[in-house]
C-alpha positions as CSV (number, residue, x, y, z in Angstrom):
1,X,0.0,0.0,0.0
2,X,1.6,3.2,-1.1
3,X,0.4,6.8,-0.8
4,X,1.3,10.3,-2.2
5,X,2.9,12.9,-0.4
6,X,3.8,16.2,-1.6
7,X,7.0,17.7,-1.1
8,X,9.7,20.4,-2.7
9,X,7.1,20.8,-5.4
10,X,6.6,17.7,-6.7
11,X,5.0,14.3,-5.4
12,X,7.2,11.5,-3.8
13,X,6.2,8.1,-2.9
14,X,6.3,7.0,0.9
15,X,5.6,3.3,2.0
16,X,3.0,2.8,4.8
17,X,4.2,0.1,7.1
18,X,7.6,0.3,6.0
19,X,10.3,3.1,7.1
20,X,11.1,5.1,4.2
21,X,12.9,8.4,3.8
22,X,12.3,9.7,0.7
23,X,10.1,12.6,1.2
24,X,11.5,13.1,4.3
25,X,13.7,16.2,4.0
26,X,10.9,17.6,1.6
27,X,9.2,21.1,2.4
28,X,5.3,20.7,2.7
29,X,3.8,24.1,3.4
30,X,0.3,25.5,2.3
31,X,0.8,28.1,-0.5
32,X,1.4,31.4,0.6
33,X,3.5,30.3,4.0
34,X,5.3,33.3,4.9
35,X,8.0,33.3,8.1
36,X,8.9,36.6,9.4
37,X,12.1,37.0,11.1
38,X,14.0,39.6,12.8
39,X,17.1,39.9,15.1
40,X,17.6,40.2,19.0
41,X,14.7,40.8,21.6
42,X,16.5,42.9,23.9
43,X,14.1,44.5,25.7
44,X,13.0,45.0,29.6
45,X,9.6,45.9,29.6
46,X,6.1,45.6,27.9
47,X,6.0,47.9,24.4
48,X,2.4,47.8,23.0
49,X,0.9,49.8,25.5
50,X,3.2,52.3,25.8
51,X,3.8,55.6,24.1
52,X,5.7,54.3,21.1
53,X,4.5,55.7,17.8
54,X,6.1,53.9,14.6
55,X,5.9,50.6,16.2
56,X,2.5,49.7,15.5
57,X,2.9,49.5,11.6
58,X,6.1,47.3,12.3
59,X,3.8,45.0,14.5
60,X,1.1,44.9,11.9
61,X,3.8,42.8,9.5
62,X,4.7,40.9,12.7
63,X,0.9,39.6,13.0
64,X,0.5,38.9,9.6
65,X,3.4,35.4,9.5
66,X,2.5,32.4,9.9
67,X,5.5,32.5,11.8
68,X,7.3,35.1,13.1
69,X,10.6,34.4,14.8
70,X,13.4,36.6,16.8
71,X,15.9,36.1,19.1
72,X,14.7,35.8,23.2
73,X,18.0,38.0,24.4
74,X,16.7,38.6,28.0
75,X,15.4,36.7,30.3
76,X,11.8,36.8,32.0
77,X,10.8,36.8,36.2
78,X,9.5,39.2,38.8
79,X,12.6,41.0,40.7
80,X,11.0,41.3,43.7
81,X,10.1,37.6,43.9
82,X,13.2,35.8,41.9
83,X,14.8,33.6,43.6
84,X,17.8,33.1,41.9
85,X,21.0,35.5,42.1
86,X,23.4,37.5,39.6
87,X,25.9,34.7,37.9
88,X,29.5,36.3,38.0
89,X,29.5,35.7,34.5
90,X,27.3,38.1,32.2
91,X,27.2,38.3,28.3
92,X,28.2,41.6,28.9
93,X,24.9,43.1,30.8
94,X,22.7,41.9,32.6
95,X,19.5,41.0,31.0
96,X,15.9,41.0,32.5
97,X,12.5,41.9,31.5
98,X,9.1,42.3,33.4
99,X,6.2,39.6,33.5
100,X,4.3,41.3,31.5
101,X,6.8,40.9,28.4
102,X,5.4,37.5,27.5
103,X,2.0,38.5,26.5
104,X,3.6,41.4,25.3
105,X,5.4,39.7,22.8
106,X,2.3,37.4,22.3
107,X,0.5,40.5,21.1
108,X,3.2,41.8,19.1
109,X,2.6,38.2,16.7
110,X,5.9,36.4,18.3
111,X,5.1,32.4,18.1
112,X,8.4,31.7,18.1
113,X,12.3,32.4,19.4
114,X,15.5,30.9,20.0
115,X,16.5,31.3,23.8
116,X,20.2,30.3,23.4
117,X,22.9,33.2,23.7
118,X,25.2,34.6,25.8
119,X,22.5,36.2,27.8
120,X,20.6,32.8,28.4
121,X,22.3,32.1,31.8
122,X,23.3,35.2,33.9
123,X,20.4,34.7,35.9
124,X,21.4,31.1,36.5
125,X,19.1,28.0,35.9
126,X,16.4,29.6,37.8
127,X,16.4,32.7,35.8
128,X,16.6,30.4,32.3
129,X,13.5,28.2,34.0
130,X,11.4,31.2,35.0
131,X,11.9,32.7,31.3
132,X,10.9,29.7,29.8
133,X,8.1,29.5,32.0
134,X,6.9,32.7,31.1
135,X,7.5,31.8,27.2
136,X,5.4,28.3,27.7
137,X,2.6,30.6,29.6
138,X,2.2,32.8,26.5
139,X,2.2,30.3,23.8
140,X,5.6,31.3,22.5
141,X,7.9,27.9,21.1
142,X,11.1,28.5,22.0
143,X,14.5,26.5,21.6
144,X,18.1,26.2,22.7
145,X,17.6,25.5,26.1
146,X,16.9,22.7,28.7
147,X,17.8,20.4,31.7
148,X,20.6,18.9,30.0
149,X,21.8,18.9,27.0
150,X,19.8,16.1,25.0
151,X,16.6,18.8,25.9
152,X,18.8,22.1,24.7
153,X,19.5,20.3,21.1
154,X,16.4,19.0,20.5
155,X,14.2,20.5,17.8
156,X,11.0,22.1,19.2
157,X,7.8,22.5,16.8
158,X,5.2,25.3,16.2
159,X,1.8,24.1,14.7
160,X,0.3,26.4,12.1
161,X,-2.6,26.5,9.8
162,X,0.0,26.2,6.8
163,X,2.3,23.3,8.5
164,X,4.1,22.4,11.0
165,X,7.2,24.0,11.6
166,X,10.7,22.8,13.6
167,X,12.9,25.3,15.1
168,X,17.2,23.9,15.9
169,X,18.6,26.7,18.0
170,X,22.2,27.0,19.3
171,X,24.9,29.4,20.3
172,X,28.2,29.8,18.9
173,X,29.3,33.0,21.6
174,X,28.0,31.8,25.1
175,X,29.9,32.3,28.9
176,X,31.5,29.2,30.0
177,X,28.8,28.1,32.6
178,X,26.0,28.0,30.3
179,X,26.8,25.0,28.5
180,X,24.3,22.1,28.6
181,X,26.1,18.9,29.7
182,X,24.0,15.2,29.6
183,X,24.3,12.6,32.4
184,X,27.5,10.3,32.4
185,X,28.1,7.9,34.8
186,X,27.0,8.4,37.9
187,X,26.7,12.5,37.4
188,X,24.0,14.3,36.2
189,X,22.9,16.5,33.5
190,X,23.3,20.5,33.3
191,X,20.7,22.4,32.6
192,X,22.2,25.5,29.9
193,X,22.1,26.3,26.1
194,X,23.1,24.2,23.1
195,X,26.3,24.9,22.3
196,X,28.4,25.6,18.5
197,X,31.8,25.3,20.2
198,X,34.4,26.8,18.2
199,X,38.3,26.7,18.4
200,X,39.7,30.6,17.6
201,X,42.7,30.6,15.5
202,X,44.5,34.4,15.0
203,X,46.0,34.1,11.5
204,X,49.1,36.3,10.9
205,X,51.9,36.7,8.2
206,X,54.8,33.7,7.9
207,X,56.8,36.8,9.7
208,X,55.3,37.4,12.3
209,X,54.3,33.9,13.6
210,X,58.4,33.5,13.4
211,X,58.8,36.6,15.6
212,X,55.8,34.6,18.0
213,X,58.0,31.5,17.8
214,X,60.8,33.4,19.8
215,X,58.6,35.2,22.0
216,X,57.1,31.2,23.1
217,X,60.0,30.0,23.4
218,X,61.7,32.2,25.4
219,X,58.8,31.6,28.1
220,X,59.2,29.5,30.5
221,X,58.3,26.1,31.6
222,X,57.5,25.8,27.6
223,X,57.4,22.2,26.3
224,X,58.2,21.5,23.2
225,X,57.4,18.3,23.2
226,X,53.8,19.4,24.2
227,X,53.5,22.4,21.0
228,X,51.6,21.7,18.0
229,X,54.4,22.7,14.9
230,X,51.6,24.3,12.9
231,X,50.7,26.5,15.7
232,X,52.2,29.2,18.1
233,X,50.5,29.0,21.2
234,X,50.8,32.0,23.9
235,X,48.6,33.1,27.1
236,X,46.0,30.9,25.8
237,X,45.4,32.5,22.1
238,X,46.5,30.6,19.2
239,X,48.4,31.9,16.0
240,X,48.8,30.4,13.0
241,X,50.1,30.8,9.2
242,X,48.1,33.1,7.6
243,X,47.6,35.5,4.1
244,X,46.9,38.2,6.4
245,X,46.2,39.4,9.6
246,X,42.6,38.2,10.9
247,X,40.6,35.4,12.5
248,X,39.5,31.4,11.6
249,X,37.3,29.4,13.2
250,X,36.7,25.7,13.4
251,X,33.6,24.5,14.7
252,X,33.8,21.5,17.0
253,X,33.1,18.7,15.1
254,X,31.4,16.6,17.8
255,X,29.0,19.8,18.4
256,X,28.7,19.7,14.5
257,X,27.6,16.1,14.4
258,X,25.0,16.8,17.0
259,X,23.3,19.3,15.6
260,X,23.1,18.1,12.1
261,X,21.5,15.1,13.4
262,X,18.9,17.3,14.9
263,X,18.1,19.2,12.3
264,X,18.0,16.1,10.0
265,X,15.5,15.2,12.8
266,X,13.9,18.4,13.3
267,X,12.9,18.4,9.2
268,X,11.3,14.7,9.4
269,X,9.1,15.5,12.5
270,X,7.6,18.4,10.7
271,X,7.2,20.9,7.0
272,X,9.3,23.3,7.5
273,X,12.8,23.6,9.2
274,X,14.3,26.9,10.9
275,X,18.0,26.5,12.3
276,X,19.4,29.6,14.3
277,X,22.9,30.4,15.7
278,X,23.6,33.4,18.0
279,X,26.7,34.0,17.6
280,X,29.0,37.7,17.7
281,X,32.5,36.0,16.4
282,X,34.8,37.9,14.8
283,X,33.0,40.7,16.8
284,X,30.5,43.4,17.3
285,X,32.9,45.5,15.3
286,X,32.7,43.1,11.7
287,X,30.2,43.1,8.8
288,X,31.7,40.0,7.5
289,X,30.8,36.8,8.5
290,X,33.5,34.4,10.5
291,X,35.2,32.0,8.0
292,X,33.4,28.8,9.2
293,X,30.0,30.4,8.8
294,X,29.1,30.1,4.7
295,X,29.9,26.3,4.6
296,X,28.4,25.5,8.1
297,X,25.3,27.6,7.4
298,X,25.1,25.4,3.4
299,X,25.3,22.0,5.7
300,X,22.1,23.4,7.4
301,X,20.0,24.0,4.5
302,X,21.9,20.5,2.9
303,X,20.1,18.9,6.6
304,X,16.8,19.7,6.0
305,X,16.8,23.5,7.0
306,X,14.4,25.6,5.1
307,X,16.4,28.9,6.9
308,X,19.7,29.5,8.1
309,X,19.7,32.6,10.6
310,X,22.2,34.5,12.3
311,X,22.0,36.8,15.0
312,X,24.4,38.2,17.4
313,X,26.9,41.0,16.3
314,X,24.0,43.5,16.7
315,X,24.8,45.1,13.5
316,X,23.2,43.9,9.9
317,X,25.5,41.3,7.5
318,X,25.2,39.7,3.9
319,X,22.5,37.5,2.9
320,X,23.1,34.3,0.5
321,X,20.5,32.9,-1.1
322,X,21.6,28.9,-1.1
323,X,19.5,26.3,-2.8
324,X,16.4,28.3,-3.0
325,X,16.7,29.0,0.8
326,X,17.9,31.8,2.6
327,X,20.9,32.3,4.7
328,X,20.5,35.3,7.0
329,X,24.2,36.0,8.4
330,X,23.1,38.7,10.7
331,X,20.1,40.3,10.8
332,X,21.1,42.6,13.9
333,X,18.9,43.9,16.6
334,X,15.2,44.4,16.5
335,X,14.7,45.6,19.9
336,X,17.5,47.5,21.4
337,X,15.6,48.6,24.8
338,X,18.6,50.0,27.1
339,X,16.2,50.4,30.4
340,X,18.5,47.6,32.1
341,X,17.6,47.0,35.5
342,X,18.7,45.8,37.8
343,X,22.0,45.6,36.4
344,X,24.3,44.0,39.1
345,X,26.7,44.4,41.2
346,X,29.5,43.0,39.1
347,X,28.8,45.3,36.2
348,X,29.0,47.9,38.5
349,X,32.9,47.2,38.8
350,X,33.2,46.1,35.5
351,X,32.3,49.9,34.4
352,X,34.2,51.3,37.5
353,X,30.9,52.7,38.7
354,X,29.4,52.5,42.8
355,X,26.0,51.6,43.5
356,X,26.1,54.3,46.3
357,X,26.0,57.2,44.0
358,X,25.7,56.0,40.7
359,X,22.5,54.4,38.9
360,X,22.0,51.6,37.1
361,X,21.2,53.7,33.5
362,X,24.4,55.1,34.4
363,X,26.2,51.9,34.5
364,X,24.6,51.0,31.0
365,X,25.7,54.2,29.4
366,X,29.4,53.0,30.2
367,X,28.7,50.0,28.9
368,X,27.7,51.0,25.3
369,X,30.5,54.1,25.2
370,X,33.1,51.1,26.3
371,X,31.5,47.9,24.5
372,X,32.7,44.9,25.1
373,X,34.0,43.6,22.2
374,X,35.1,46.8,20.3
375,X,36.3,50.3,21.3
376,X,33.4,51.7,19.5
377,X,30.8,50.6,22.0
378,X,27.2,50.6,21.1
379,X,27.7,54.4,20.4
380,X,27.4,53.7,16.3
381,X,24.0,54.5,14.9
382,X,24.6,51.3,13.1
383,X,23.8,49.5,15.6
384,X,20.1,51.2,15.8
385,X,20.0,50.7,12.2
386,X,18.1,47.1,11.3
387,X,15.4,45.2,9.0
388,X,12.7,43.1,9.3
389,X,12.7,39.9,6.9
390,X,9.6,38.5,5.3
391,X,10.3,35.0,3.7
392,X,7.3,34.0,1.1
393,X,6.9,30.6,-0.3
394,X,4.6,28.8,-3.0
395,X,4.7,25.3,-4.1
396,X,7.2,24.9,-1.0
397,X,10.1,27.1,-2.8
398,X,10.9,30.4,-1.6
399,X,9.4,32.9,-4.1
400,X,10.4,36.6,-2.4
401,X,12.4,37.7,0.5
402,X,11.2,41.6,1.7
403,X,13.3,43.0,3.7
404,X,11.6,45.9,5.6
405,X,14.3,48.8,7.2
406,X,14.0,49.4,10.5
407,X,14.9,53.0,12.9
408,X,15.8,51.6,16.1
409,X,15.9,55.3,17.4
410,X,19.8,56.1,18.3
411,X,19.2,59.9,18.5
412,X,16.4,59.7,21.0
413,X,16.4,60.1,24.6
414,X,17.6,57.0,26.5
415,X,13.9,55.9,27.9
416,X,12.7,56.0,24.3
417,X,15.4,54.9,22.5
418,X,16.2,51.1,20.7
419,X,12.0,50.5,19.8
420,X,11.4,49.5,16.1
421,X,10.1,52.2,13.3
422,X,9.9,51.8,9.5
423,X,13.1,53.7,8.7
424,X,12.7,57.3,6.9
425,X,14.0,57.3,3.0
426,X,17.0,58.7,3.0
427,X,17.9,55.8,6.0
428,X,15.8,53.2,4.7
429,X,17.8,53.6,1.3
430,X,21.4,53.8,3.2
431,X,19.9,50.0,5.6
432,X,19.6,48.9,2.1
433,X,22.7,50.1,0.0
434,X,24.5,48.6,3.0
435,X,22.8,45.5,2.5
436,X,23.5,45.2,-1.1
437,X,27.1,45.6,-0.7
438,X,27.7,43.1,2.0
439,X,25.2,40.6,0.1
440,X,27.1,40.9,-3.1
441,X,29.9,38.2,-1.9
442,X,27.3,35.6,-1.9
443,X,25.6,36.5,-5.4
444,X,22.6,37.6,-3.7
445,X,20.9,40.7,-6.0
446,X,18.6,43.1,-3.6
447,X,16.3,45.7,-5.6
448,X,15.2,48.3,-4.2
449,X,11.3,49.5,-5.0
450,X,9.7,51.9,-2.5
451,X,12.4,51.7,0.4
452,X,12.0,48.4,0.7
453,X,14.4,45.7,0.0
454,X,13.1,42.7,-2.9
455,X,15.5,39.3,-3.5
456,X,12.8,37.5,-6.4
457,X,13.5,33.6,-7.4
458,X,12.5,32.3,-10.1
C-alpha cells in the first residue's frame, strides 16, 4: 500500500508500514506560507501599550506570518520575587525583563524564538527556567535550552494552519557556565544552552608567527614536546600561518555532528525547518561573516533546514541565497531597549561605577561608550539601524524575500530609544545600500522598490 505525499514541489512516494525516507527532507507548506524574522529581543519591559508611535505598523507585519521568529535575548521573572541571584558571569549586561513581556510579545505576533545566547544564563538555571516558563505561559515555542543537553538540542515545533514547523537553535558565543552537559556515569545532567563550540585561531603573516616562535620559546616552563608545529600558542590564544592578519574558526566537530543530526531530525518531525545560531564571532565590530560560517550555514540547508539565521553581532550582515533557501548572516537587533535593570553588582565594577552614588542607567551608558568587544561601543548609529525579513513561499520554494528597514531610534532620549520604526527614505535607502554591498559576496541581488528591499526567485 503506497500513498502520495507532496513535497519540494513535486510528489514522492512513501511506503506505509515500511520506514522510508524519501520525502522526508521535503518542504510541505500550504501556498502562501510566509515566516517573518527579525534579530535580537533585547528588551525589559512591555512595548504595545506604551507611548511608542512607529511601532504599530512594524507589528502589523509581525501579525501577519505564519510564523514570526526573533531572538529571546533577555530573560523573564518578577525582581521582587526571583529567587535566583546575579551569575559572576554576564554576556556583557545583565539582562531581564518584566512579566508582563510574555503576552507582550504574544500581542506583538511572536510564536516563536531561539532562547540560546550569551545572555541565556546570567540569571542562572532559575532565571533560564522562569523565562521559559513565562514563554510556555504565552504560547511562545522556543529553543536552545533545557535540563541537559539532550533537551537544549532537540528541535522544538510550532503548529500552524499552513504546517508544522521545527525550530534547531544553538549558540556559537556563550559564557563558559551556560553549557548544557547530559548525564555520564554516575553525574548528572546540566541544565544551559546548546552549544556551537568553536576553536579561535589568530592568522598572521609567515613573519610574524616567526617573531611569535621566539617570544614562546623564550617563556618558560615551555614544552616543546607538548606544542603543536603548525601552531604558536601564547597566554591561551592561538596563532597560525596566515595571508593576512585576521581570525578562523573551526567549529567543533562533535558539536557539528549533534546538531546536524537534529536538524536532520527536526525536518522529518515536521514541513518546514528553521535553524538559528547566535553568535558575535569575529566581533561586534565586523560586517563580514567568520570563515566557518558560509559552509556550516550550506550544511544546514543541505540537513533539511528551510532557513539559516544568524543573530548576534548587533549590527546587519550579507544575505546568501543557497539552494532556494535563505541564509540570514546577521540580521542585527530588532529591539535595542537600554532600560537595564537591575544591572548588578558585578557590572557595576566592571564599568568602574558605585551603586552608592551611581544608577544603574548610568552603569549602561558606560557600557555602550566602552563595548565589550570593540572600542566603539554601542555608540554607532549602526547599531540602531536594522530590517525586518519576510520569507514568502509557493509550491514549498521560496518565491520573495522583503526585507523591511528598520529606525531603532539612536538619536532619541535613552527611555525612548532602541524600539522598532519603519526607517525614513534617505535611511531606509542607506539599511539597504548597506545591505547590497555586504550581500554581493554571496551573489545575492537586492532591488530596491519603495524603500524596501526585494530578492525575487525564479
Amino acid at each position: 500500500m503506497e500513498r502520495q505525499r507532496q513535497g519540494s514541489g513535486s510528489s514522492s512516494v512513501e511506503h506505509i508500514g515500511t520506514y522510508d525516507t524519501i520525502g522526508a527532507l521535503d518542504t510541505n507548506v500550504a501556498d502562501g506560507f510566509t515566516l517573518v524574522a527579525v534579530g535580537d529581543l533585547i528588551v525589559a519591559r512591555a512595548l504595545t501599550k506604551g507611548n511608542h508611535p512607529g511601532l504599530a505598523p512594524v507589528v502589523e507585519i509581525l501579525r501577519d506570518a505564519d510564523v514570526t521568529f526573533g531572538n529571546m535575548e533577555t530573560n523573564i521573572f518578577d525582581a521582587r520575587s526571583f529567587s535566583g541571584s546575579p551569575q559572576a558571569e554576564h554576556g556583557g549586561a545583565y539582562h531581564v525583563s518584566v512579566p508582563e513581556l510574555g503576552p507582550d510579545l504574544k500581542m506583538m505576533g511572536f510564536n516563536l524564538v531561539s532562547y540560546a545566547n550569551n545572555h541565556t544564563f546570567e540569571w542562572g538555571a532559575e532565571g533560564m527556567r522562569e523565562t521559559c516558563r513565562a514563554l510556555d505561559q504565552n504560547g511562545i515555542v522556543y529553543a536552545g535550552v533545557g535540563e541537559n543537553l539532550s533537551q537544549a538540542s532537540a528541535a522544538r515545533y510550532l503548529e500552524t494552519p499552513r504546517g508544522r514547523v521545527a525550530l534547531v537553535s544553538f549558540a556559537s558565543t556563550f559564557t563558559p557556565m551556560s553549557r548544557a552537559c547530559d548525564p555520564a556515569g554516575g553525574t548528572s545532567g546540566r541544565p544551559g544552552l546548546n552549544p556551537l563550540r568553536l576553536r579561535e585561531d589568530i592568522t598572521v603573516p609567515q613573519p610574524m608567527l616567526e617573531n611569535l616562535r621566539q617570544v614562546r620559546d623564550a617563556l618558560p616552563y615551555y614544552n616543546p614536546a607538548h606544542g603543536d608545529p603548525d601552531c604558536i600558542t601564547i597566554a591561551g590564544a592561538r596563532f597560525k600561518a596566515g595571508d593576512e592578519v585576521g581570525y578562523s574558526y573551526l567549529p567543533d566537530p562533535a558539536d557539528v555532528a549533534r546538531i546536524l543530526r537534529d536538524v536532520r531530525q527536526g525536518k522529518q518531525f515536521s514541513d518546514f525547518c528553521i535553524v538559528t545560531n547566535h553568535g558575535h564571532e569575529p566581533g561586534n565590530w565586523c560586517q563580514q561573516t567568520p570563515d566557518y560560517e558560509q559552509a556550516f550555514g550550506r550544511k544546514m540547508i543541505d540537513a533539511g533546514a528551510d532557513a539559516y539565521i544568524v543573530h548576534g553581532p548587533h549590527q546587519l550582515r550579507g544575505i546568501e541565497i543557497y539552494k532556494g533557501r535563505p541564509i540570514l548572516y546577521s540580521i542585527g537587533n530588532f529591539i535595542m531597549d537600554d532600560l537595564r535593570t537591575p544591572v548588578g553588582a558585578d557590572m557595576f565594577a566592571a564599568y568602574d561605577k558605585d551603586p552608592r552614588t551611581d544608577t544603574d542607567a548610568e552603569v549602561t551608558l558606560a557600557e555602550m561608550a566602552r563595548g565589550y568587544e570593540t572600542d566603539a561601543g554601542f555608540s554607532d548609529p549602526v547599531f540602531y539601524e536594522s530590517i525586518v525579513t519576510v520569507s514568502r513561499f509557493e509550491q514549498n520554494q521560496l518565491v520573495e524575500l522583503r526585507l523591511h528597514p528598520l529606525d531603532l531610534g539612536h538619536s532619541k532620549r535613552f527611555a525612548n530609544r532602541g524600539v522598532p520604526s519603519f526607517a525614513a527614505p534617505p535611511l531606509a535607502i542607506s539599511i539597504l545600500e548597506r545591505l547590497q554591498k555586504l550581500s554581493e559576496p554571496f551573489g545575492t541581488e537586492i532591488v530596491i522598490e519603495n524603500n524596501v528591499g526585494v530578492i525575487r526567485l525564479s
